[in-house]
N, C-alpha and C positions, 0 to 999 in steps of 0.2 A: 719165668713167671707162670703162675697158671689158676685157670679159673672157675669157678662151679656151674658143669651141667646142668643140662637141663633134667637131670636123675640125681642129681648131688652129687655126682660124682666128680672128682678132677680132672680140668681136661690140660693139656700143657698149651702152651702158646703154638700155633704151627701143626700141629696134630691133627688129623683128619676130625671133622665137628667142629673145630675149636679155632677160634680167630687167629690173623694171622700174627705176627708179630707186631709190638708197636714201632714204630719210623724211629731211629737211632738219636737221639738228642745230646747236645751238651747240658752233662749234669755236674758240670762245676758249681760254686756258689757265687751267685750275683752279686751279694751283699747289697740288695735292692729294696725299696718297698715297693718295688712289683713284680720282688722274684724272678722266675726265669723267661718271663714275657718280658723282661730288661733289652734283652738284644733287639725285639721285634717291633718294640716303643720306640726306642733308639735312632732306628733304621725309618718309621714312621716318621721322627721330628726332624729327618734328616741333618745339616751341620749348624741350622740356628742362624743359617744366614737373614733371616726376615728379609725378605722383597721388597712388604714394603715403609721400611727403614730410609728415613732422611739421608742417610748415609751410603744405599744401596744406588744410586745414580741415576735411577726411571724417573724421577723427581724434576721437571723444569722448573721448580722454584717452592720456596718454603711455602708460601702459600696454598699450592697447588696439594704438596705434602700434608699439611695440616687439614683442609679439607677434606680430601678422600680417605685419611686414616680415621679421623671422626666420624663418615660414613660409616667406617668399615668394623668399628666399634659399639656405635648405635644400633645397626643392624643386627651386632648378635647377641645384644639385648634382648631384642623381643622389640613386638611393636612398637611405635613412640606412644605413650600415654597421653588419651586428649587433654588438651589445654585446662585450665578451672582454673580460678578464681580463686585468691588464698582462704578469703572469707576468714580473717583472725578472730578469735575470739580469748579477752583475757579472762582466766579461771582464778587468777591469783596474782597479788600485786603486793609488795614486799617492800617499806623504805628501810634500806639497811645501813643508813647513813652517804656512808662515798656512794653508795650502789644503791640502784633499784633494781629490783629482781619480779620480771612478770613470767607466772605461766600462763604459757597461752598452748590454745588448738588449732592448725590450721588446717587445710587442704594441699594437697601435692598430686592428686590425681580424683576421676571422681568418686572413689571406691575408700579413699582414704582422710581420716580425720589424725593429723600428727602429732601429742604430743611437743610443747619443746619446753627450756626456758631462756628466757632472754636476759641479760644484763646488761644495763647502762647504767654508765658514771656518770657520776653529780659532776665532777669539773672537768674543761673546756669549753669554746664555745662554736656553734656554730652546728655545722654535719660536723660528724666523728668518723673515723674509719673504723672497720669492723671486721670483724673475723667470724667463719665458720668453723666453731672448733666440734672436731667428729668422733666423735668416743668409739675405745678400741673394744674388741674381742675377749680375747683371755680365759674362752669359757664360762663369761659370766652373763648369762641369760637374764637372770631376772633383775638389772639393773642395766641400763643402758647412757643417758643422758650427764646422768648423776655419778659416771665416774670421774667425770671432769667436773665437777662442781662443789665445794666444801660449803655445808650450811650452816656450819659452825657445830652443831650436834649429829654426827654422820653415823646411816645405820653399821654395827660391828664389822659385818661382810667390806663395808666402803674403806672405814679406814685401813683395816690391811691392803686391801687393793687399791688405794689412793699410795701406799706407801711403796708398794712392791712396784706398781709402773708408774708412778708420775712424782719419785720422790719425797711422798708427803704434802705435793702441792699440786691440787687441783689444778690445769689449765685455766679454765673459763672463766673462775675468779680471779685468777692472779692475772687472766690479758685485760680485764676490766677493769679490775681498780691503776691500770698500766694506763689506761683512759679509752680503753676500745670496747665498744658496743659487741657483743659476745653474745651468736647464738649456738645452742646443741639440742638438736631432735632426736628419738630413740630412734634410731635406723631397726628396719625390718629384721627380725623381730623380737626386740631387745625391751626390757623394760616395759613398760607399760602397756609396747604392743606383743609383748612375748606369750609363746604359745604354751595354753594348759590343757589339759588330758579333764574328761569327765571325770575321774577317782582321783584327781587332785583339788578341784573345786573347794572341797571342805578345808583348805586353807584359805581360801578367799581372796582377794584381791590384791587387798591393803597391805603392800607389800613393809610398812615399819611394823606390821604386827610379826613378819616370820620370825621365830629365831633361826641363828645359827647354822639349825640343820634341818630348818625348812628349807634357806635357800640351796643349801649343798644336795636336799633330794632333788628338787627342782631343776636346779641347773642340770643332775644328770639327766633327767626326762626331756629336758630342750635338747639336750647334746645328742641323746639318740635319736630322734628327731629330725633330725638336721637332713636325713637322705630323705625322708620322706615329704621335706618342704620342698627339694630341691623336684622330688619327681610330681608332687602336684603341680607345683611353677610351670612345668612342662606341660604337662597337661593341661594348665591353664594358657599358656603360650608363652608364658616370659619365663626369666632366669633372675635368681636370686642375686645375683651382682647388679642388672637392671634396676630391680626395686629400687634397689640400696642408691644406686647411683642417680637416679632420678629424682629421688626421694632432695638429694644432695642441692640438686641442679634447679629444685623448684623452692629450696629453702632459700636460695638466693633469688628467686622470683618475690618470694614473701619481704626478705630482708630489704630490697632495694625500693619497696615501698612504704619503711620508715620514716618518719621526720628527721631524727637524729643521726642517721646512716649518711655520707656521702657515698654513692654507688658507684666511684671511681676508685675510691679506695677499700676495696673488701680483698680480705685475704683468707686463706684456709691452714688448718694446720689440724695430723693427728700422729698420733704412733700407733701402730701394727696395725688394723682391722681399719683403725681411724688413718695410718698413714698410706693405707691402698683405698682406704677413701678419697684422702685427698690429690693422691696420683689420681686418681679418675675424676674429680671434682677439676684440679686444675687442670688437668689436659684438654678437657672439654668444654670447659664452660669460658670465654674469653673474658667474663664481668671478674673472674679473681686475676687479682693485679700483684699480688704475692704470694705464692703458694709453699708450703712447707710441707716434707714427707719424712717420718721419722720412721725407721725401724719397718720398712716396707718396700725393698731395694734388691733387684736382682736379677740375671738373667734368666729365665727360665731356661732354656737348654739346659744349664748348670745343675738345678733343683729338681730333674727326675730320676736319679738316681736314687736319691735318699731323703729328699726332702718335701716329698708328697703326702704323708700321713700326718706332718708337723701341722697341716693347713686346713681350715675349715674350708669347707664347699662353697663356700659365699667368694674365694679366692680365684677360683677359675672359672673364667668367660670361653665359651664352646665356641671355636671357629676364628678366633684373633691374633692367637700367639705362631703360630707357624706361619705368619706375615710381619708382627709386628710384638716384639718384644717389650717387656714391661720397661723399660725405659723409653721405648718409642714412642709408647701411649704418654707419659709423663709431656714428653717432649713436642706432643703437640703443641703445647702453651709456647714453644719456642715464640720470638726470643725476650716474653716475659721472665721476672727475673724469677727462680726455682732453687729452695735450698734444699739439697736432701741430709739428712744427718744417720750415720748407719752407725750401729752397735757393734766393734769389732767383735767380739765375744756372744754373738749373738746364734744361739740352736737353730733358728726358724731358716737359716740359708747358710749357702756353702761359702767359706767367705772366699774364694775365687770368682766367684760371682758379683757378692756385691761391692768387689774392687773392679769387673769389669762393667757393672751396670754405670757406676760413676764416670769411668773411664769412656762411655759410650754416649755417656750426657756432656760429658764435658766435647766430645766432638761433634756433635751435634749440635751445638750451642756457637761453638768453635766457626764451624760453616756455614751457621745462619750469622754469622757478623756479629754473635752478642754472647762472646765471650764471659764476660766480665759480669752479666745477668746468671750465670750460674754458680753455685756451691758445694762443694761436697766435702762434707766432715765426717771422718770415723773417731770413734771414741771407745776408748779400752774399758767396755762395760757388757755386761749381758743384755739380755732384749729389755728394755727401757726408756723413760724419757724422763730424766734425771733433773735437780734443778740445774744445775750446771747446763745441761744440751739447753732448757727452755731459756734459762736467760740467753745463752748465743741466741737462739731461736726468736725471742723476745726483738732484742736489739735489731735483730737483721729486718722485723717487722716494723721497728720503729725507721729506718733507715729507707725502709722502703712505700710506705703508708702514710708517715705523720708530715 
């Protein structure tokens, strides 16, 4: 190797003037997405045994387990957000026959006005059980809420993406007119609360005015974007998975002060963005009494080799996983009952992984005496949540809520 003096001239590597040589490396191919920093990441995550894992034996009791891992979660969230007050307010109230469909605004922190809609069914009587259903990722910024939601006239962008992950059937309609009270907020920051550039403005707001390729510009301006939310959150002191997840956590503060809600029976459910929502919605919060995780299953050990770039930043929490792996956090909610539904065919994870994520709930589940509260179904499909998964998905809600 050699390199240009301070005259232009060439110096070789090792030559008097001229630096020494560089330290001998292995230049094999990693075939990584972090390249040749693979070995030294590697050696960092050490063997993925998590600490501290129900399964790892420092544990005097499940209790004890779920406690201090809930700590250990919160904490690297960022601060807890003070307490408020939902203060709902409805913007919009819908009779659509079986369903009423209100939008409403609420509070989730004091800095923040949310966004949601709600739907309740005309028949049953009494409290209803209810679900938090959490709308996924996918790259699609300027809609959030509304990808689980069918209003009968859906803007172009919705219906292929209604089609492409949820089969053509909205979630949040179809678990309503099933008789459950269904809410979904634009998690941070998606949809309504999603972020626009000054030289975007002149598209305006009104997000049924875009066409086509207004959203597909847009969505890419969110998407580059995305490191720079992350390093203002920092700067501000929290982490873009906290938002999200607290956001989660005070929807069910809102929802259990419905009339129509029984607040014993709420349950959550999403797939990919929405199903590592609801991993963090049920692991944490003890009021969901059913929880359901679609297409969001894995061990992390597993996924840095190759399946780092697949993931948005809103995916990794600083300071959690080299203690407690993503099925350990699910498994907080032990030994409430947990369906997971994994995509065999699915890009976003290695699937030795999420054969062992399953495998790691099921003993964990196994330990805490509540075997039989746990599920895990794989399905020979790509990243999805198909009708087929929702009706199982459906049923097991009904099984376990009604």
């Amino acid at each position: 190797m050699a390199v240009i003096g301070a005259s232009g001239g060439r110096l070789a590597a090792g030559e008097a003037g001229g630096p020494p040589p560089d330290q001998p490396r292995d230049s094999r191919p990693a075939d990584a997405d972090s390249g040749s920093l693979l070995p030294e990441i590697e050696q960092l995550a050490g063997r993925g045994e998590h600490p501290d894992s129900f399964l790892s034996g420092r544990w005097r009791s499940l209790e004890e387990y779920r406690t201090e891992g809930r700590k250990r979660v919160l904490r690297a969230f960022g601060e807890d957000p003070a307490p408020v007050s939902p203060r709902p307010e409805v913007v919009d109230r819908q009779d659509l026959g079986d369903l009423i469909r209100e939008k409403i605004v609420f509070s989730t922190r004091p800095e923040f006005r949310v966004p949601a809609y709600v739907h309740i069914p005309r028949k049953g009587k009494g409290r209803l059980p209810a679900i938090v259903d959490l709308h996924s990722h996918g790259g699609m910024f300027i809609f959030g809420k509304e990808k689980v939601i069918d209003f009968g006239t859906n803007h172009p962008v919705m219906v292929e993406y209604h089609q492409r992950n949820y089969g053509g059937r909205p979630t949040a309609t179809a678990l309503a007119r099933r008789g459950y009270v269904v809410i979904t907020i634009d998690a941070f920051p998606f949809g309504e609360r999603r972020l626009m550039l000054d030289e975007d403005l002149k598209y305006g707001w009104d997000r049924s005015r875009y066409s086509v390729e207004d959203v597909q510009h847009l969505n890419a301006v969110c998407r580059r974007k995305e490191s720079t939310l992350v390093k203002s959150l920092a700067y501000a002191g929290w982490t873009w998975p906290g938002i999200v997840a607290w956001d989660d956590m005070r929807t069910v503060d809102y929802l259990v002060t419905r009339p129509e809600v029984d607040p014993a029976r709420i349950g959550c459910v999403g797939v990919s963005l929405g199903g590592y929502r609801s991993l963090l919605l049920a692991g944490l919060d003890d009021r969901i009494a059913a929880g359901c995780v679609v297409g969001f299953m894995s061990t992390v050990r597993s996924m840095i080799r190759r399946h780092m770039d697949t993931h948005s930043f809103v995916h990794f929490i600083p300071g959690v996983h080299r203690r407690l792996d993503l099925p350990d956090v699910v498994a907080l909610r032990a030994p409430k009952p947990l369906l997971v539904q994994q995509c065999r065919r699915d890009a976003l994870y290695p699937p030795a992984g999420m054969e062992q994520s399953v495998a790691k709930l099921a003993a964990i589940y196994r330990k805490a005496g509540a075997e039989e509260a746990f599920t895990g179904r794989f399905y020979d499909v790509p990243h999805t949540f198909n009708v087929a998964m929702q009706d199982e998905a459906f049923a097991w809600f009904d099984r376990h809520l009604k």
